[in-house]
N, C-alpha and C positions, 0 to 999 in steps of 0.2 A: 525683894521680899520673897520666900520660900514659902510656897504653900504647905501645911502641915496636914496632914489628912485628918478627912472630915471634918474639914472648915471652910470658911468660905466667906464673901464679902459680900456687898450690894451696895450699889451708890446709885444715887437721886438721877436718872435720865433726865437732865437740863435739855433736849433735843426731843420731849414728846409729843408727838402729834397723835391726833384720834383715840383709839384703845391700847396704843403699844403702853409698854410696863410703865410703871412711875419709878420702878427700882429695876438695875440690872448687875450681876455679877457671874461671880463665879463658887463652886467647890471645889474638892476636892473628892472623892469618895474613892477607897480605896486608894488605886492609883491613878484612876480614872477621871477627868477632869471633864466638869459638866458645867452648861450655862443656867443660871438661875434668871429667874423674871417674876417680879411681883408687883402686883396690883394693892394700892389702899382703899380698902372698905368701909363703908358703915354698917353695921346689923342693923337689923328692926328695933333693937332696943336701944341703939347710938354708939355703941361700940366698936370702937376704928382698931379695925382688923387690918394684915398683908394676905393676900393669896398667892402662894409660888407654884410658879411652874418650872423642871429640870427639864434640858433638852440637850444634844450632842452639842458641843461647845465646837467652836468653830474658830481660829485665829480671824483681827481683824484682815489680814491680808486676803484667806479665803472665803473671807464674806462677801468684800468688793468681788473678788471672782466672782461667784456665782449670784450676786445680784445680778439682775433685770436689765437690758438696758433699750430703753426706745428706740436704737441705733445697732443693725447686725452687718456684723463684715461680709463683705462682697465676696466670695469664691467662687470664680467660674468652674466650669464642670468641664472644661476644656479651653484648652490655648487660643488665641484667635490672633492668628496673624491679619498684617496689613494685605495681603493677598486675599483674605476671607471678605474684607469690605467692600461693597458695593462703589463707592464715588473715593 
């Protein structure tokens, strides 16, 4: 499917936890491709609303990248041969 500008989709996050969006997609704006996130609301008066937020869109691939992870690779700051060890 072809994105057409200034359009754009949102589907049901099946995977939310805490406050992340109930809805997530994408636009298009210009040519410029942006991520969309919406929250469903109630008003004071009962009225179920979405709230969106646009943000730099990001491929799944460089998401993983720059998530977090409780695990950092080792890089020593120098060589250590077996003549550097003690026993």
């Amino acid at each position: 499917m072809k994105d057409k500008e200034n359009t754009g989709v949102l589907f049901k996050n099946i995977d939310k936890e805490g406050n992340q969006p109930d809805l997530t997609g994408h636009i298009l704006v210009g040519e410029t491709k942006k991520r969309l996130a919406g929250w469903t609301n109630k008003s004071d008066k009962g009225v179920v609303y979405i709230s969106l937020q646009m943000s730099e869109f990001k491929p799944k691939s460089e998401q993983l990248k720059s998530a977090s992870s409780p695990f950092t690779k080792y890089e020593p700051s120098e060589t250590v041969t077996d003549k550097d060890v003690p026993f």
